[in-house]
DOKE-26956 format. One record per residue (C-alpha): residue number from 0; x, y, z. Coordinates in nm, 3 decimals, decimal comma. Last residue first. Example, Ala and Ser with C-alpha at 12.3 -4.5 7.8 and 13.67 -1.06 7.14 Angstrom:
BEGIN
k xx yy zz
1 1,367 -0,106 0,714
0 1,230 -0,450 0,780
This chain:
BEGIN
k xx yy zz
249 4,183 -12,159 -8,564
248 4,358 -12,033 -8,278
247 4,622 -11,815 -8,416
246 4,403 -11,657 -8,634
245 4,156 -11,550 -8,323
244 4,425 -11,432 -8,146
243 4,552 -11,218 -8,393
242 4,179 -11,072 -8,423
241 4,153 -11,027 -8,079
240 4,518 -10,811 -8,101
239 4,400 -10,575 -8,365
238 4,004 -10,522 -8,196
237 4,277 -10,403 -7,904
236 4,464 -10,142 -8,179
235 4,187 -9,994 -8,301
234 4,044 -9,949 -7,919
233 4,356 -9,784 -7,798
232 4,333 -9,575 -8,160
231 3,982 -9,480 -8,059
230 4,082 -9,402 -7,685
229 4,323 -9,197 -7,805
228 4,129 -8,985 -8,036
227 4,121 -9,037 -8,400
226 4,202 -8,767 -8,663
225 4,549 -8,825 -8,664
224 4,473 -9,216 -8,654
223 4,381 -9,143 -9,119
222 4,280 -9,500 -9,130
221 4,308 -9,669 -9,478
220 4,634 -9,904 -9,386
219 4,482 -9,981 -9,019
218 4,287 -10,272 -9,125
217 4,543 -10,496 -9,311
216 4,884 -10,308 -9,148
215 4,782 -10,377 -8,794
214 4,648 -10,699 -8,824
213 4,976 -10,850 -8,940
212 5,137 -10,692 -8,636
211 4,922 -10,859 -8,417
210 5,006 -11,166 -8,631
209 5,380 -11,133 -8,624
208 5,336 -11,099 -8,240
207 5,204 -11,408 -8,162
206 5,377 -11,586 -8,397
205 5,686 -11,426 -8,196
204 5,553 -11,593 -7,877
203 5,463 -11,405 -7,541
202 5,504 -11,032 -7,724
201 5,120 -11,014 -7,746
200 4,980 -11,278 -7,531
199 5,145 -10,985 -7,250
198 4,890 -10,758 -7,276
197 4,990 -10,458 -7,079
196 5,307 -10,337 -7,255
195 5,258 -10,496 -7,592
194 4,947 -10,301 -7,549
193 5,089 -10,008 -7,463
192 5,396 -9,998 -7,774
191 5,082 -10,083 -8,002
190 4,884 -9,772 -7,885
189 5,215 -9,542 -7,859
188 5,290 -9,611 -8,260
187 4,920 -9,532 -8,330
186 4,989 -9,198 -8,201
185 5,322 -9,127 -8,296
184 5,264 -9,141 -8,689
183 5,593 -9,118 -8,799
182 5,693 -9,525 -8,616
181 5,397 -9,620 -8,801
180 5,396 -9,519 -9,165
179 5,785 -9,598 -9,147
178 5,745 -9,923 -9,087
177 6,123 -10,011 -8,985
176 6,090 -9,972 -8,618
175 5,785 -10,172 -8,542
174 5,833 -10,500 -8,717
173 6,237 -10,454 -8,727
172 6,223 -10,399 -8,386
171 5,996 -10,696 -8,277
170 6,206 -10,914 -8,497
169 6,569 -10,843 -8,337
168 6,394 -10,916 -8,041
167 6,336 -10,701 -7,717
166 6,420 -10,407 -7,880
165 6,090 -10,190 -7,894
164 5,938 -10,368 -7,593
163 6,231 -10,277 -7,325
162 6,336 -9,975 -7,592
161 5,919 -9,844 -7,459
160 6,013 -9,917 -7,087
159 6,312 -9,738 -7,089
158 6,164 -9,428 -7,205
157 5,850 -9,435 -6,944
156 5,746 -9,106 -6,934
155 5,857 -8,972 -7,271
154 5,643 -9,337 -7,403
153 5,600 -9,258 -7,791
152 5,830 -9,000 -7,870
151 6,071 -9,117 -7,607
150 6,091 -9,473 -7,763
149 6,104 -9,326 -8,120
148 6,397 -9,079 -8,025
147 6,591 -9,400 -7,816
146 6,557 -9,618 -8,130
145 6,644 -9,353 -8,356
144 6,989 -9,262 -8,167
143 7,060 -9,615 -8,137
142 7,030 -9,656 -8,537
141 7,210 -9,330 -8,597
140 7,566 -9,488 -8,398
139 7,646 -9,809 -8,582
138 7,450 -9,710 -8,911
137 7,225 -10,022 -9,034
136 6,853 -9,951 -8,941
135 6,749 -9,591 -8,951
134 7,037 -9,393 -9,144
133 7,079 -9,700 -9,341
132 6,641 -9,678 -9,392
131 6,703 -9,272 -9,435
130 6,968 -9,308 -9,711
129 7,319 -9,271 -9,736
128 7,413 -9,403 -9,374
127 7,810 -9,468 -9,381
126 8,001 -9,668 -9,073
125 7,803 -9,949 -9,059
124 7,710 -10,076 -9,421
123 8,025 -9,963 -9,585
122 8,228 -10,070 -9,339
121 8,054 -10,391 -9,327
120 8,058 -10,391 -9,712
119 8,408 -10,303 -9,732
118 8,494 -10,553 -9,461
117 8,396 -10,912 -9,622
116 8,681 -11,002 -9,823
115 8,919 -10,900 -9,523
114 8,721 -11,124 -9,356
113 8,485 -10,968 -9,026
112 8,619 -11,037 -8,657
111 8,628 -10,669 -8,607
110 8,432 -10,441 -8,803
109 8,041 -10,423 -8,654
108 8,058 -10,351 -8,280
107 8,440 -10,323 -8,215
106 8,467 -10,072 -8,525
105 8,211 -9,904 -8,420
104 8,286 -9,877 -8,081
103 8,664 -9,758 -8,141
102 8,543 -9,482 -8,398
101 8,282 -9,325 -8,152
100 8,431 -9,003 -8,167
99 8,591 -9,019 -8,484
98 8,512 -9,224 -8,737
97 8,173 -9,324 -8,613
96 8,097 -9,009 -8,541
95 8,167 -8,806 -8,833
94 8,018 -9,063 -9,088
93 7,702 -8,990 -8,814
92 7,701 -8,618 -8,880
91 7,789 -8,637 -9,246
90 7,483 -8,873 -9,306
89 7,218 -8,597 -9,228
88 6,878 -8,772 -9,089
87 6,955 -8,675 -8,725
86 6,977 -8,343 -8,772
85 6,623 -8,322 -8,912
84 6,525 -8,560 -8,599
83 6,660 -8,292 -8,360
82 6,986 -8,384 -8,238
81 7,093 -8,212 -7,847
80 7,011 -8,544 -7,694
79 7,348 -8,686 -7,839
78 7,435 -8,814 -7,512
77 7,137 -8,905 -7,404
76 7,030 -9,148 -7,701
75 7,364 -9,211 -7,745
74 7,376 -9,349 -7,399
73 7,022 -9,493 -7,374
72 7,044 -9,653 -7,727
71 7,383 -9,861 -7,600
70 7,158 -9,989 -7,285
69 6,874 -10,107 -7,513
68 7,143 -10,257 -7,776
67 7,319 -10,462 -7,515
66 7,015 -10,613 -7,395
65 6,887 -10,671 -7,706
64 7,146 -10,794 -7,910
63 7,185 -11,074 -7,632
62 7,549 -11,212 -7,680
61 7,707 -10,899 -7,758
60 8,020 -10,858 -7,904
59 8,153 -10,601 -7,645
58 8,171 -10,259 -7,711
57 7,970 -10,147 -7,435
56 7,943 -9,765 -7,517
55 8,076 -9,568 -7,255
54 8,264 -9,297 -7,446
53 7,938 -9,188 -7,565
52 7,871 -9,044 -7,184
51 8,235 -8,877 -7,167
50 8,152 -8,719 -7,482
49 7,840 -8,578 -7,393
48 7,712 -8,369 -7,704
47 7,671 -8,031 -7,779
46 7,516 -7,851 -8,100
45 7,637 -7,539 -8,327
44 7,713 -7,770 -8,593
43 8,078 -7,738 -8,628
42 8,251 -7,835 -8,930
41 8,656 -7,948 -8,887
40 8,642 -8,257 -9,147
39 8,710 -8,051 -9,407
38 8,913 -7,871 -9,214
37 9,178 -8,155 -9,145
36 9,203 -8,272 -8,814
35 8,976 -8,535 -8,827
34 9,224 -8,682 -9,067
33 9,500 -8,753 -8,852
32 9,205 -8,898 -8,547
31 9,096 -9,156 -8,831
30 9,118 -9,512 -8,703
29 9,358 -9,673 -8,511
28 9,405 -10,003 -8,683
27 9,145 -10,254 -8,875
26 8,950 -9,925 -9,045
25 9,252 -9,762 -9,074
24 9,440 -9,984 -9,240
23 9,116 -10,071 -9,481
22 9,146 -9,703 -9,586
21 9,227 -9,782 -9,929
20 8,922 -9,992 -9,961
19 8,713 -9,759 -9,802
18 8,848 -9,498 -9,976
17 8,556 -9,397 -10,220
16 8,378 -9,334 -9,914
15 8,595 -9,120 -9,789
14 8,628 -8,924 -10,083
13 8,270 -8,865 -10,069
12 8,213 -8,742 -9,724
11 8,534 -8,535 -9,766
10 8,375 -8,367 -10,015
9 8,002 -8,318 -9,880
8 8,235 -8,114 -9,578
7 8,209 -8,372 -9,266
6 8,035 -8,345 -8,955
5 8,111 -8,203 -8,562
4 7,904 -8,193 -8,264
3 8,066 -7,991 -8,016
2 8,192 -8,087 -7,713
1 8,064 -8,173 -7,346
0 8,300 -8,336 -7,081
């Protein structure tokens, strides 16, 4: 069943948040479906979503981040396909979500099991995104979304393939997802997701990878890759990884 994406008036957004610890009933109980039907909490984007598909989400405390992460991406990742990545960076969207629609995820995912001391800032953390690197890294729903958008930026053809490398460890993601030069310059981006792809010294050991990525950001910081072909990024990016294996032989 599709629906309409919904968000939050900027008031409601910031009552809410000044709530949290008011709200901590909610947050541990049933959630928010009483206020969603206020007005201010009633705006339509104009966009649909799956909500069947979102209802899906494993909510299981996961044992392997990474495996349940790279199936969690795929569903909001399809089911929210309708987001362009200006959408995407709006907090009232994703407050929206996470109390509403995908309320009972989020709260599984990141709220339950946490002290009462401790919940604000998980709620906090989780269930708001006020700036781009929360809206990126820490928000229960945007962070799938972004890690399925960057995967089909870089590899359309082979989505699954690019989350496969892009979430395989915690580290490996925050290496290539949080640095923000790379990850908005889709080019170079694709380069290092094929070579982890097809050389496999890369993503064999973390050191491994840490120095790759070390090599990266010391000789690619002064290269402007939109004005390189992609065989000269591809070849950028290999003179990256025989470097890294060069440090971590000596």
């Amino acid at each position: 069943m599709t629906g309409q994406i919904k968000y939050l008036s900027d008031k409601a957004l910031v009552e809410l948040r000044a709530s949290i610890t008011s709200n901590l009933g909610c947050y541990k109980g049933a959630g928010f479906r009483d206020s969603a039907e206020n007005a201010s909490w009633d705006i339509t984007l104009g966009v649909e979503f799956d909500n069947d598909l979102l209802k899906t989400l494993d909510k299981n405390k996961p044992q392997s981040v990474a495996a349940i992460d790279l199936e969690n991406s795929k569903i909001v990742g399809k089911a929210l396909a309708g987001l362009t990545p200006a959408m995407a960076n709006e907090e009232r969207i994703w407050v929206h979500l996470s109390h509403v629609e995908a309320f009972e995820y989020s709260k599984a995912r990141w709220l339950d099991g946490e002290a009462d001391e401790k919940l604000p800032i998980a709620i906090s953390k989780h269930m708001f995104a006020s700036t781009q690197t929360g809206i990126r890294d820490d928000h229960a729903l945007s962070r799938l979304w972004w890690n399925y958008h960057i995967a089909k930026t870089c590899m359309p053809n082979d989505v699954e393939g690019a989350l496969s490398l892009i979430l395989k460890t915690l580290d490996i993601r925050s290496n290539f997802v949080e640095r923000i030069w790379m990850t908005s310059r889709q080019g170079i981006a694709t380069s290092v997701l094929k070579a982890m792809r097809d050389q496999s010294w890369i993503i064999g050991h973390q050191d491994n990878f840490r120095e790759f990525m070390k090599a990266i950001n010391k000789f690619g910081g002064g290269i402007v890759f939109e004005a390189l072909d992609e065989e000269e990024v591809d070849s950028f990016v290999d003179d990256c990884v025989s470097h890294a294996k060069k440090k971590r032989a000596a």
